[in-house]
N, C-alpha and C positions, 0 to 999 in steps of 0.2 A: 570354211568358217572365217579364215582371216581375210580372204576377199569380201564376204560380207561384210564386216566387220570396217574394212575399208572402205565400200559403199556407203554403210549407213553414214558414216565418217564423213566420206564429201557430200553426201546428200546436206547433212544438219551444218558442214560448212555453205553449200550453198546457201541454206536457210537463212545461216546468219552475214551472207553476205548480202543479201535480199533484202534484209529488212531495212536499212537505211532509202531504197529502192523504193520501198514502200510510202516510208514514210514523207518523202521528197515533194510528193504532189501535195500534201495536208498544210506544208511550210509553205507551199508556194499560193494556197488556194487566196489570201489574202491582196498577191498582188495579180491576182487576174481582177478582182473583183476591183477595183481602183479605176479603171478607167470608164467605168459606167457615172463618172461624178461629172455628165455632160463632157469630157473629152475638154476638159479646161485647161490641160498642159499642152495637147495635141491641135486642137483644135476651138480657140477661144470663142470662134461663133457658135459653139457648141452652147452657150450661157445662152441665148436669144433663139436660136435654130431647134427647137426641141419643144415635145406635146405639150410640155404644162407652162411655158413659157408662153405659147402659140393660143393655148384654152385662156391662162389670166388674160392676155391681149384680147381676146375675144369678147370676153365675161365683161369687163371695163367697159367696150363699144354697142355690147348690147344691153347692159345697165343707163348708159347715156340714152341709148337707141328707144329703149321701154319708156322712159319720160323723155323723150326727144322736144315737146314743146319749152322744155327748160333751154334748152338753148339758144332760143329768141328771147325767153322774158330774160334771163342772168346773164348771158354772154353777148346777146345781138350778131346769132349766127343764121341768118337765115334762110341761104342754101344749104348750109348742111344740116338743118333743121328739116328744109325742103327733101333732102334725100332720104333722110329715115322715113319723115312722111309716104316716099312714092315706096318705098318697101312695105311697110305695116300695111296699108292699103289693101295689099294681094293677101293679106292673112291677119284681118282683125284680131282673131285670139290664137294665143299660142297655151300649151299645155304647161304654165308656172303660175305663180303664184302673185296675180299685178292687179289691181283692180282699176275699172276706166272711170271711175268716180275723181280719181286724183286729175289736180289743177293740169300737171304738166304731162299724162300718161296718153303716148300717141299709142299702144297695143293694153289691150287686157287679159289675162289670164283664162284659159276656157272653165275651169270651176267657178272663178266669179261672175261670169259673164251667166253661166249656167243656173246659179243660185240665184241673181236677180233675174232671171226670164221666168224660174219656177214660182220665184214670189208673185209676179205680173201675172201669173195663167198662160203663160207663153209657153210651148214646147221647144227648150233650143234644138231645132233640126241641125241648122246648118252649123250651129256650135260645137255639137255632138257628130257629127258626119266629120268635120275638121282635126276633133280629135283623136278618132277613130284611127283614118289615114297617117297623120304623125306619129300616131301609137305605134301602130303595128309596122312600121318603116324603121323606125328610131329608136320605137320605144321610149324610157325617159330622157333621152339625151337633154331635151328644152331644160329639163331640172337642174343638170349637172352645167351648163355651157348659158344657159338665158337667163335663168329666173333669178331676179335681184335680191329677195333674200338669200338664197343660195351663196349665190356669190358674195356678198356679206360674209356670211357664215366663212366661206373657203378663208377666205383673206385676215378676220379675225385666227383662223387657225395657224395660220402661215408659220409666227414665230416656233422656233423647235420648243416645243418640252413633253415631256410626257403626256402621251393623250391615255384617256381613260377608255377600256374597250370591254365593255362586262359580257357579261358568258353564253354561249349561245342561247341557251334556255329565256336567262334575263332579258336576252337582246329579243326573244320573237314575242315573250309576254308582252314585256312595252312598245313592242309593234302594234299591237293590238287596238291600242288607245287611241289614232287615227280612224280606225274603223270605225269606233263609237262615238268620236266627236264627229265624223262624215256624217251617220246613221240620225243623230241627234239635230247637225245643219239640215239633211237634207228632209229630214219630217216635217221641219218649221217650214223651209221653203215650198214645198211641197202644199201643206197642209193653210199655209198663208193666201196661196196660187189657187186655191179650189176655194175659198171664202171667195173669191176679189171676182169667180165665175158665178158661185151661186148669188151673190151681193149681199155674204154676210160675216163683209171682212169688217166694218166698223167695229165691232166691240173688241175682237180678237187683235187689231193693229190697235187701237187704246190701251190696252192688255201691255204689249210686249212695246210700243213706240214704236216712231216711223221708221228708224235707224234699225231693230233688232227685224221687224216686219223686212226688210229687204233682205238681210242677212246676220243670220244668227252668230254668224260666226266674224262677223265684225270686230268684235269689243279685243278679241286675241289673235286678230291678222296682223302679223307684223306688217304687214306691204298697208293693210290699209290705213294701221297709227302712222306709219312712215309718210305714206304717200299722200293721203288724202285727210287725217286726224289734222299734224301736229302742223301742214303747213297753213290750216288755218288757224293758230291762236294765235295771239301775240304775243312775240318773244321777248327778252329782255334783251336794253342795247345796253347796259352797263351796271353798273351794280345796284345802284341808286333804283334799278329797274327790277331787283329780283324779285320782289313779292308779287311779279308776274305769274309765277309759277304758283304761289298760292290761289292764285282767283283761275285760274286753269280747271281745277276740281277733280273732276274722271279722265279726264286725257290726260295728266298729270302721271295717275295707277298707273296708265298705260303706256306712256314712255317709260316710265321704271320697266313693268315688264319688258317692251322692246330691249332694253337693255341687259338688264339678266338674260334672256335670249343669247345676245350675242356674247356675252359674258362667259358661260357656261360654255359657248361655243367654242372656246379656244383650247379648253379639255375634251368636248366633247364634241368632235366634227360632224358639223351637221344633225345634231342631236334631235330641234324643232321637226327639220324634214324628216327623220326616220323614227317618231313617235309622236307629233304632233297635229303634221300636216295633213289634214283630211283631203285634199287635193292628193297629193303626191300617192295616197293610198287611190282614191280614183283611177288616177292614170294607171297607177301598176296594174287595175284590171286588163288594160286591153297591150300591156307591154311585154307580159314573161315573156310570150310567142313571137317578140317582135325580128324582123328581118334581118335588122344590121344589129349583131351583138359580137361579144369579147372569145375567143376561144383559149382556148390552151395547145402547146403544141410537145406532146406526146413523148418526143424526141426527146426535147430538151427541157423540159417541169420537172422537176424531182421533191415531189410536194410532201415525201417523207424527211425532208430533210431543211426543206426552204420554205417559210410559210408570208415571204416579203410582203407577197399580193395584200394578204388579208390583212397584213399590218399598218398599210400605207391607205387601206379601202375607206374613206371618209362613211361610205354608209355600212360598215362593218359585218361584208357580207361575206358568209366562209365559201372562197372562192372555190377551194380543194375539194369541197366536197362534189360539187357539177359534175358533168360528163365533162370530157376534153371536147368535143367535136364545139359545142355550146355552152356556155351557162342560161340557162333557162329562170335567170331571177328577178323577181317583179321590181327590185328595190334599187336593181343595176341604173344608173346615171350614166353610166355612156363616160365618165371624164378621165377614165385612161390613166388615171395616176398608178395604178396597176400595174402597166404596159410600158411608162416612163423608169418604172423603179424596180423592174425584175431583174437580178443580174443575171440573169440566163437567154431575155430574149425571147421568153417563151410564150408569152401573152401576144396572141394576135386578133384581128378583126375578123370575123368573121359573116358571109351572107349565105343565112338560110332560111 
């Protein structure tokens, strides 16, 4: 008995020598995770050398690149005007959100392009063939890295503060609401496109006007107020000049809304694109199953305990829920902020 008694003795000494042991990693867990801030003590190229550094760089040159004729009429650049040109060429539309109606847009979006072909009676074959193959390669990546509202949206979010992320349930209802603005464009376009075959578009384009007849979804396209609306009015050059804006009329409403737009975007990232954009709901048709997506790696995700991904996710998609091997979600963008901000490392690329 008193050797037991001794046992139990150094066992529950051991215990309590242990526990400090224990506790050691919890104290330190803090300074492992420090050096994931770009490696700016260790390594100052670490600020510039890294994903979301590399994607804004990106986003900047292909915002330029999407109205690329700006840089002859504003800057008087016109080789490098000449080089986006010889790029856009090989790929008229790309899957964002640009209309080629705008003064200076050398590419157009494949939804716009698509909606004025169905207004024409035109079937876009080769619009829809284009985004097929981007689809199912990339998926949305053009959304996350091209598309100049997008990037808008990113850059307004940039400054830190609280972003607003409401709840799954919230988050898939207000998904919803691009479907039925898609449903609602593409009847008109559709439904316009089969008048103008049978030739009995007259009353129905008097009906809606020449503008809503091409695209219904005009009046609340950010890219098209931006692009093509506002840089035809005349602006004011000084103050003396502002009752400009009163004789404006309905593009007036609709720089306001552009602005609310971006407004709201700095609480809520990308808010337009993940309940608005009837495009981006399009594309996500031929993207869940896309080729190149985001994985997780098994090893090293501890998604009971770290939920970074889905915090940092601009389109506010519960990453933990997926499989590891894939995420299979139509709503993914490709922009890696994900993969930039996991302190584990875990988030990889994947091709399946």
């Amino acid at each position: 008995m008193a050797e037991d008694a001794e046992s139990i003795d150094e066992a529950g000494a051991d215990e309590e020598e242990s526990e400090p042991e224990e506790e050691t990693p919890e104290e330190e867990m803090p300074k492992e995770k420090k050096p994931r801030k770009f490696g700016v003590g260790k390594n100052p190229l670490g600020l510039i050398l890294n994903i979301r550094m590399f994607r804004r760089i990106f986003q900047i040159l292909a915002f330029i690149g999407v109205n690329g004729y700006i840089l002859l009429a504003w800057f008087h650049m016109p080789n490098v005007q000449a080089f986006w040109v010889s790029i856009w060429q090989n790929m008229p539309a790309l899957p964002i959100l640009a209309p080629l109606e705008a003064p200076f847009a050398v590419i157009a979006g494949s939804f716009d392009t698509m909606i004025r072909e169905f207004s024409t009676g035109i079937f876009p074959f080769f619009t829809l063939g284009a985004l097929l193959i981007i689809s199912i390669v990339v998926g949305r990546a053009a959304c996350g890295w091209i598309c100049p509202i997008g990037t808008i949206q990113d850059f307004v979010t940039l400054p830190k503060r609280t972003k607003i992320r409401p709840s799954a349930s919230t988050e898939n209802e207000l998904r919803k609401v691009k479907a039925y603005v898609f449903v609602i464009v593409a009847f008109f376009a559709v439904w316009v496109g089969f008048s103008r075959i049978t030739g009995t578009s007259d009353a129905l384009v008097s009906i809606l006007g020449e503008d809503l007849a091409h695209d219904v979804f005009a009046p609340l396209n950010p890219a098209y107020i931006l692009f093509v609306l506002l840089p035809m009015q005349e602006w004011p050059t000084g103050l003396g000049t502002l009752w400009y804006f009163q004789a404006w009329g309905w593009p007036f409403v609709q720089m306001v809304f552009v602005i609310i737009v971006f407004f709201i975007s700095v609480w809520m990232p990308r808010w337009f694109c993940r309940w608005l954009c009837p495009a981006g709901w399009f594309y996500s048709i031929f993207s869940r199953n896309a080729l190149i997506g985001i994985g997780r790696n098994p090893a090293r995700c501890t998604p009971d305990t770290c939920n970074v991904c889905e915090v940092v996710c601009p389109m506010n998609i519960r990453i933990r829920k997926f499989p590891y091997k894939h995420m299979y979600s139509p709503d993914c963008i490709l922009c890696l902020d994900c993969k930039s901000h996991c302190p584990n490392n875990a988030i990889v690329l994947r091709v399946s």
